[in-house]
C-alpha positions in Angstrom: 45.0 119.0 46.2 44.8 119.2 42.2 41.6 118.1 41.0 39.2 118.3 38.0 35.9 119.9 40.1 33.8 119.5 36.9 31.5 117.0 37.9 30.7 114.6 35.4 27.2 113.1 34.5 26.6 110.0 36.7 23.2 109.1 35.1 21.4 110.4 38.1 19.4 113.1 39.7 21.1 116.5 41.2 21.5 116.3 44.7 18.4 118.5 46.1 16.5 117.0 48.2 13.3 115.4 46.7 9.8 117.1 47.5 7.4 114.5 49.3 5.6 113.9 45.5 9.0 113.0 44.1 10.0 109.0 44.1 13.5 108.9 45.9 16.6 108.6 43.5 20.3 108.5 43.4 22.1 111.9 43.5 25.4 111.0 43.2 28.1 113.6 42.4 30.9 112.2 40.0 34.6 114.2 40.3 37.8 113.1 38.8 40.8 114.3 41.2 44.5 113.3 40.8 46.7 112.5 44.0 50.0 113.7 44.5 52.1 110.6 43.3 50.2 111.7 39.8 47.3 108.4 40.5 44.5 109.8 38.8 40.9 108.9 40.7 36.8 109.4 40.3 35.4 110.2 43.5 30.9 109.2 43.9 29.8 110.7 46.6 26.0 111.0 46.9 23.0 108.7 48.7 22.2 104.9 46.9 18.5 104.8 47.3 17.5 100.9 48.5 14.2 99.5 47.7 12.8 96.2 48.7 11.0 94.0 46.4 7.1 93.7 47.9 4.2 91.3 47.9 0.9 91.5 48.4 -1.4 87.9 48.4 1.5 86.1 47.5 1.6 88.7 44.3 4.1 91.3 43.5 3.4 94.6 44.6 6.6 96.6 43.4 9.8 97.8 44.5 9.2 99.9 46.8 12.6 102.6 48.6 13.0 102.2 52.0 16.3 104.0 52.6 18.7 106.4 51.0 22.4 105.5 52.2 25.0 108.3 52.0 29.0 106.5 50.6 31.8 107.5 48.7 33.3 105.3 46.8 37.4 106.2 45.1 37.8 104.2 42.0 41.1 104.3 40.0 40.9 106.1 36.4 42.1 103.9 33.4 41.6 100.9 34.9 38.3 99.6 32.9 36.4 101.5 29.9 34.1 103.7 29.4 30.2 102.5 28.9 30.7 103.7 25.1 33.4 102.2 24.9 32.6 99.0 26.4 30.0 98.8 24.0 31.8 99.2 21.0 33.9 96.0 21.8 33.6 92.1 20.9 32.4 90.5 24.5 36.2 89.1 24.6 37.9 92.3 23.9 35.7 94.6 26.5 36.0 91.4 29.3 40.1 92.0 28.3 40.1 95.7 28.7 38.1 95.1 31.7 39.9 92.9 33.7 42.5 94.8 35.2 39.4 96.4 37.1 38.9 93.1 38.1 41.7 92.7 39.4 42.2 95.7 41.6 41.2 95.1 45.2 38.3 97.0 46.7 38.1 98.2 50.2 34.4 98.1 51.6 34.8 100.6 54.8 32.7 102.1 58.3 32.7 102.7 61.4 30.3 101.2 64.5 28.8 102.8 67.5 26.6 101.8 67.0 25.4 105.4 65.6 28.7 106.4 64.0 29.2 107.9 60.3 32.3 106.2 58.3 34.0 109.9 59.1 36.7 108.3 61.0 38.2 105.8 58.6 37.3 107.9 55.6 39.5 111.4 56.6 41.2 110.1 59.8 43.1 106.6 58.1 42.0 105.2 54.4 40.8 108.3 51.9 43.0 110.9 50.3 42.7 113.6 52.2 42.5 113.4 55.8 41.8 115.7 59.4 44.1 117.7 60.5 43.6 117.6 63.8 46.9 117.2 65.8 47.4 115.1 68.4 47.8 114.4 72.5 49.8 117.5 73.4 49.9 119.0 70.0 46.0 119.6 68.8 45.1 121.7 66.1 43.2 125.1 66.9 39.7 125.6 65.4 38.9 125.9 62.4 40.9 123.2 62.0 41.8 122.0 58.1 42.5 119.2 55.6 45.4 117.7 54.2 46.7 115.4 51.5 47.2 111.7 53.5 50.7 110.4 51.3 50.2 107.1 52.9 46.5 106.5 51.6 45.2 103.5 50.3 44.0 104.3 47.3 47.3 104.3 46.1 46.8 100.4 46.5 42.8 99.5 46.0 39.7 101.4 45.4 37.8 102.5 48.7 33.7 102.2 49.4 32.9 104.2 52.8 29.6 103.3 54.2 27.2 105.7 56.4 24.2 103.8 58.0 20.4 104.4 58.3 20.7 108.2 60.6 24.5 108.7 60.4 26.3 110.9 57.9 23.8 111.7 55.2 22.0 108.2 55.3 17.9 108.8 56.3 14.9 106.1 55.6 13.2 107.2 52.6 9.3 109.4 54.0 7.1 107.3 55.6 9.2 104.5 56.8 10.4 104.2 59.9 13.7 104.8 60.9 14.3 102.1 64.1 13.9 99.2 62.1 17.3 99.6 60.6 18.1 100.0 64.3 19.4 96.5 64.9 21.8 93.9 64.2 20.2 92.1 61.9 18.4 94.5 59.7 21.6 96.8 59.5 24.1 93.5 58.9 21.4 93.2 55.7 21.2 96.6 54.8 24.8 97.1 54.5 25.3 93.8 52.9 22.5 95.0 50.2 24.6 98.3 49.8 27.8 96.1 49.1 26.0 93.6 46.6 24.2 96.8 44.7 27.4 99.0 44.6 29.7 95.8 43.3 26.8 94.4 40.8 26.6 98.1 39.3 30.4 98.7 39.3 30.7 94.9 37.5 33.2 94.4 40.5 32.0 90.5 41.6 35.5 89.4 40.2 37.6 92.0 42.3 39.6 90.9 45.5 36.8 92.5 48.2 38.1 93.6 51.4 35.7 94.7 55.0 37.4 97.2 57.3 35.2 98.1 59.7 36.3 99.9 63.3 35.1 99.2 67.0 31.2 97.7 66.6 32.1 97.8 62.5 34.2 94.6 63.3 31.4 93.1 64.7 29.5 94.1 61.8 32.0 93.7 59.2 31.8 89.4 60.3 28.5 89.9 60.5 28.2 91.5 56.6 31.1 89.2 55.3 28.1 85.9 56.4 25.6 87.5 55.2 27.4 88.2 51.9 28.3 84.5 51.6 25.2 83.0 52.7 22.4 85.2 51.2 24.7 86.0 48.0 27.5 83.9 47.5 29.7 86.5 47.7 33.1 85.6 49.6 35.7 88.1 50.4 38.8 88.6 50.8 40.4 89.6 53.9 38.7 91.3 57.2 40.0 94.5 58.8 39.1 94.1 62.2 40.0 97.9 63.9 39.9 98.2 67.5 37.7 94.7 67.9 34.8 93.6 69.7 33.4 90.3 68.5 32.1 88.9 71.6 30.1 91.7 73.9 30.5 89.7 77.2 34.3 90.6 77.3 33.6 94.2 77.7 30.2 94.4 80.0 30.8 95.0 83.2 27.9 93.7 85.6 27.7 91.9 88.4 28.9 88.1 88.7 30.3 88.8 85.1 34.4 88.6 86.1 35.9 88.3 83.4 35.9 92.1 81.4 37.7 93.3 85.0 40.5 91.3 84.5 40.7 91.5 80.4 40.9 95.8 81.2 43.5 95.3 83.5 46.6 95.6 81.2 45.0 98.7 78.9 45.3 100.2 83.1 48.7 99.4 83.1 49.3 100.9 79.9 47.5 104.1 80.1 49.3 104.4 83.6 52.5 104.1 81.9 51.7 106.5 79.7 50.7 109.2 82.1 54.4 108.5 83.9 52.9 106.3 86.8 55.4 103.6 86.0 58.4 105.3 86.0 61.5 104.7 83.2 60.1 101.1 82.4 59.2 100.3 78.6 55.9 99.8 78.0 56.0 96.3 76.5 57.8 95.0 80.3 54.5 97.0 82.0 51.8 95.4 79.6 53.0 92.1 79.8 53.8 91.8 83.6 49.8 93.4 83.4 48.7 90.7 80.8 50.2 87.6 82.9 48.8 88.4 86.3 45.6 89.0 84.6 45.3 85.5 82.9 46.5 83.8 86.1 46.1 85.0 89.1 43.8 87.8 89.1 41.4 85.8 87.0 41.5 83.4 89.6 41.3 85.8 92.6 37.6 87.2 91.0 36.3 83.6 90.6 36.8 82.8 94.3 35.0 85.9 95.3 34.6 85.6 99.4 36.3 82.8 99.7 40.0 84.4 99.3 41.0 84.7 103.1 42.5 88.1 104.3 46.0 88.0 103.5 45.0 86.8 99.9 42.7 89.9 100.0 46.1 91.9 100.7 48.1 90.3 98.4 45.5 91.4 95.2 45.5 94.9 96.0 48.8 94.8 96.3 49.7 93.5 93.1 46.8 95.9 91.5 48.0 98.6 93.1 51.4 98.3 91.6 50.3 97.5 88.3 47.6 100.1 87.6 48.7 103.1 90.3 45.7 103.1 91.3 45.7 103.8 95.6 45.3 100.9 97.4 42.4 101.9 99.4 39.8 102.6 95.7 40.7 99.2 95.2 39.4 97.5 98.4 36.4 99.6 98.6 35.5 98.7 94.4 36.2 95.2 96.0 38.5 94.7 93.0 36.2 95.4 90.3 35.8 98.9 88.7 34.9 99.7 85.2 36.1 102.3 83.2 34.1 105.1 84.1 35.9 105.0 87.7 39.2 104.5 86.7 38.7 107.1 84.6 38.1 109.0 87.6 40.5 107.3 89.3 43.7 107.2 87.8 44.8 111.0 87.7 43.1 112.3 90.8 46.0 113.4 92.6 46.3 115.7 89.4 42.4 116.7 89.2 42.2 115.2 86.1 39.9 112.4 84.1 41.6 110.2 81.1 39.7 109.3 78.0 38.0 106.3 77.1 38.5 106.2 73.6 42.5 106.8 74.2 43.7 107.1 77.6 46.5 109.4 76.2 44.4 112.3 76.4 43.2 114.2 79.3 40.8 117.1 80.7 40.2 119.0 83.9 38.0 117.0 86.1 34.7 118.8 86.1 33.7 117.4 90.0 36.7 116.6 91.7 34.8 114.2 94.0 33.1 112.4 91.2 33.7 109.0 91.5 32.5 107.9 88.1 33.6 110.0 84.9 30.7 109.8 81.9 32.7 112.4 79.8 35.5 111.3 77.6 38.0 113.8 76.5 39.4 112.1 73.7 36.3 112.1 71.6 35.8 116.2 72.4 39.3 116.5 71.2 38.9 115.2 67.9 35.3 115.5 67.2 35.4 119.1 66.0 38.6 118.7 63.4 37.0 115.6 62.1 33.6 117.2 61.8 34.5 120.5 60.1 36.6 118.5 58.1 34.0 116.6 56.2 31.6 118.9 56.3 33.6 121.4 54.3 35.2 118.1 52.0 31.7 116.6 50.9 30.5 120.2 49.1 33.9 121.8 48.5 35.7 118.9 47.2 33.4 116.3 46.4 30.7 118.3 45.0 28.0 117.2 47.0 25.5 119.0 48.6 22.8 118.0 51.2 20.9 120.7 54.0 20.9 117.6 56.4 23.4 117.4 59.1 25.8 114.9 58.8 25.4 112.8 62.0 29.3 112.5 63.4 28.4 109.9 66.1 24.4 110.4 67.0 22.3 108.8 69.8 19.7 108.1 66.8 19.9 105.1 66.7 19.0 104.0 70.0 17.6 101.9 71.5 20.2 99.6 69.3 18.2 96.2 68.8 19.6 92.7 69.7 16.9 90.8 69.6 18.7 87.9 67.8 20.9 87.3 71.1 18.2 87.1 73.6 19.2 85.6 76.7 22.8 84.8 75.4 26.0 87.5 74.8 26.3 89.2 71.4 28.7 87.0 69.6 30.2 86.7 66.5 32.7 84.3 66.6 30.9 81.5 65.0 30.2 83.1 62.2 33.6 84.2 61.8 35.0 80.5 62.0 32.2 79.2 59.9 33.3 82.3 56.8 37.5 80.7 58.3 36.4 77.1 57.3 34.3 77.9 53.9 36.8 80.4 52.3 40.3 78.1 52.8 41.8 82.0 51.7 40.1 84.2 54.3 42.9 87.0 55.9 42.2 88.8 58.9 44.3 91.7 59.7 43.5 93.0 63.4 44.8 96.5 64.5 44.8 96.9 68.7 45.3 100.1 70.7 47.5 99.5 73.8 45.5 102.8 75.0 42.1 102.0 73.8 39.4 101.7 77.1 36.9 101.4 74.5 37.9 98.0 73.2 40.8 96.8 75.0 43.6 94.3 73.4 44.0 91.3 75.9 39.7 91.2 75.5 40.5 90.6 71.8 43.0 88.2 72.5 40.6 86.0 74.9 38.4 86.0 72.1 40.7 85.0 69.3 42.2 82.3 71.8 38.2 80.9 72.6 37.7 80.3 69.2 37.4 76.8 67.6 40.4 77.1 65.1 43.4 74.5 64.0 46.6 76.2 63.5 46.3 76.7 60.2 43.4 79.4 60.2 45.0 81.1 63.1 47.9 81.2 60.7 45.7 83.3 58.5 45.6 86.3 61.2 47.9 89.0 61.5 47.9 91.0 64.8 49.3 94.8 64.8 49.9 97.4 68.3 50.2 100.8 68.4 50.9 103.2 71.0 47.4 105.0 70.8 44.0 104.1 71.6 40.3 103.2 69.8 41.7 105.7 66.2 45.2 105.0 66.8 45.9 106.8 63.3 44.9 109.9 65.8 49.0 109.7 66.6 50.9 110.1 63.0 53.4 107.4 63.1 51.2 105.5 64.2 48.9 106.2 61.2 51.7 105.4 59.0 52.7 102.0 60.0 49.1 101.0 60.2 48.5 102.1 56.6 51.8 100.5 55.4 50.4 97.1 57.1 46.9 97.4 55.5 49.1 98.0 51.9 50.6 94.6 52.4 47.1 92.9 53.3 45.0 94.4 50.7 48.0 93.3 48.1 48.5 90.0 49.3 45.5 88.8 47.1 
């Protein structure tokens, strides 16, 4: 990819890590790269140091780091002048040669987990370059490689991808502890904080300001977009939800908790199809025969519990049995609930295989063919090496920044996750999303489902979206898209484009 490597001064600090006597500081690495349509780009890539502003008796006591938070950020070249030049202007001729800046959308992007580094919507959908990695039936052999993405979303509006406190490159600053960014609230804040710093410093308030966040990052992106709006005043644009879980309960199985069996039920159907269980019948006739005995009468089977008589008993498995594969006989000893970690197990027995959680299109030997519960998912091994050698080798080689750290892929660092703010009731975002629906008459959301993701299924999204307190014209403001893949459905190429196409239209849509 043709690029200028010549990093340019970004008013900062090289990118060593500080001694324990040095104050934490910025080390952002500034590059100016050209894509192949001949858009010309800067690329920052580096660690935003965050400080909090203390007291002490009710007195100032300074502004003191607490965490250094790893992004890059793509900004278009020409699109707003140089400091210099800025400065040389009338106030009405630099806030003229400013404004088309203004005026070109910026993308604020990450991933969930929670414990996962921005990695997959940075080099897997959004940035310029992206993982070669292959696909179900087609993977890429180590060492794996990078490549230009044509379809990347640069070309439309600048991009901001976010790492959390212990993923990527993101640490607390030394001496402060690490698990108190460990938590809803205190990460919805400190990613709000990155926003509100990066846009104050890049004079981007009047830009159209997009959230994409993927899996828990659509929980955190409603989560951000309030706390922008309420702590700030800063409303945004549009919401990428990505593979979405706004409402916890739909996905946690436990017992006297029915509902998440029968809102998986047509992602079984699905992945059954796509393992040939259903024979030469389209996927669209399987999901929805799937999706209507789910709302109706399975839902309604699981409430009455021991009160179905025998032959109703029959007629469930039946039904089940023909719409998931699954044998007759796991389903009446599961008493028709199982999670995902048995059908998992489950599903390709016969075959002495286990299906992924993440997507169910992928597959691996089963380690214990007795196993009755599978813990490993074979989707993430299959792509967690390309994407991790990928932006390993992309951050020094081609972004110019180096760090000894690892870069935390997906870590368990972040556990135990905190929740404290939903004691006693299910993790739940949905008010906050219609309160940000009601105050900002413009708010888009754009909503990307997998019909193979076990992670976060589609008909769970769906029961949320259809629970929430909405008149028809904000659910007019939605736009839902399916793809044929799972949890990173830009995993399968076509996919990838259509999805990127569709995010194009939203982020341009003002």
């Amino acid at each position: 990819m043709p690029h200028d490597d010549q990093p340019r001064d970004a008013g900062n600090q090289p990118s060593s890590q500080p001694s324990p006597m040095e104050e934490a500081s910025d080390d952002f690495v500034v590059r100016r790269h050209t894509l192949p349509s001949g858009l010309r780009y800067t690329t920052t890539a580096g660690r935003m140091v965050l400080r909090s502003e203390e007291t002490k008796d009710g007195k100032a006591d300074g502004f003191r780091p607490r965490a250094e938070i790893f992004l890059v950020a793509y900004t278009a070249d020409g699109e707003s002048p140089a400091p210099a030049a800025a400065a040389a202007n009338t106030p009405e001729t630099a806030a003229e040669t400013a404004a088309p800046a203004n005026r070109r959308p910026v993308v604020f992007a990450f991933n969930g987990g929670p414990g996962s580094s921005s990695v997959w919507l940075h080099m897997g959908l959004l940035g310029p370059r992206m993982v070669d990695s292959g696909d179900v039936g087609s993977l890429t052999p180590p060492p794996f490689g990078l490549t230009d993405n044509p379809e990347t979303l640069l070309e439309h509006a600048d991009l901001v991808m976010i790492d959390p406190v212990n993923t990527g490159f993101s640490r607390v600053v030394d001496g402060v502890e690490s698990g108190q960014f460990h938590g809803f609230e205190a990460d919805r804040d400190l990613v709000a904080e990155v926003i509100r710093l990066w846009t104050t410093r890049n004079n981007r308030w009047l830009s159209p300001k997009y959230l994409v966040g993927e899996s828990y990052g659509t929980l955190r992106a409603v989560a951000v977009a309030g706390r922008l709006f309420d702590a700030y005043g800063m409303a945004v644009n549009g919401l990428g939800l990505i593979s979405t879980v706004l409402n916890m309960a739909t996905l946690n199985f436990a017992p006297g908790r029915d509902t998440p069996y029968a809102l998986h039920l047509p992602t079984y159907a699905a992945i059954a199809h796509f393992h040939g269980r259903h024979g030469d019948r389209e996927l669209a006739d399987v999901v929805r025969e799937a999706e209507a005995y789910a709302g109706r009468d399975f839902g309604y089977a699981l409430t009455q519990g021991a009160r179905l008589s025998a032959e109703e008993f029959d007629d469930v498995v039946g039904r089940l049995a023909e719409i998931t594969t699954l044998d007759r006989g796991f389903i009446r000893r599961t008493n028709l609930r199982w999670d995902y970690a048995q059908f998992s197990a489950e599903l390709l027995r016969d075959e002495n295989l286990v299906v992924g959680r993440i997507d169910g299109r992928f597959t691996a030997p089963a380690a214990h063919q007795q196993d009755s519960i599978n813990w490993d998912d074979p989707s993430l091994a299959a792509i967690n090496g390309p994407y991790s050698s990928a932006v390993n080798h992309y951050v020094r080689a081609e972004l110019g920044y180096e760090n000894d750290l690892p870069y935390e892929i997906l870590t368990g660092r972040v556990q135990p996750w905190s929740y404290k703010n939903f004691e006693g009731v299910p993790v739940d975002v949905t008010d906050t999303l219609e309160r940000l629906l009601a105050h900002i008459p413009s708010l888009r959301v754009h909503v990307d489902y997998g019909y193979h993701d076990g992670a976060t299924p589609h008909f769970a999204a769906e029961y949320v979206w259809a629970h929430m307190r909405l008149d028809d014209a904000a659910r007019s403001r939605f736009s839902h898209h399916y793809y044929e893949a799972g949890h990173m459905m830009y995993v399968n190429p076509g996919c990838r484009v259509d999805q990127l196409a569709a995010l194009r239209e939203f982020v341009s849509a003002g």
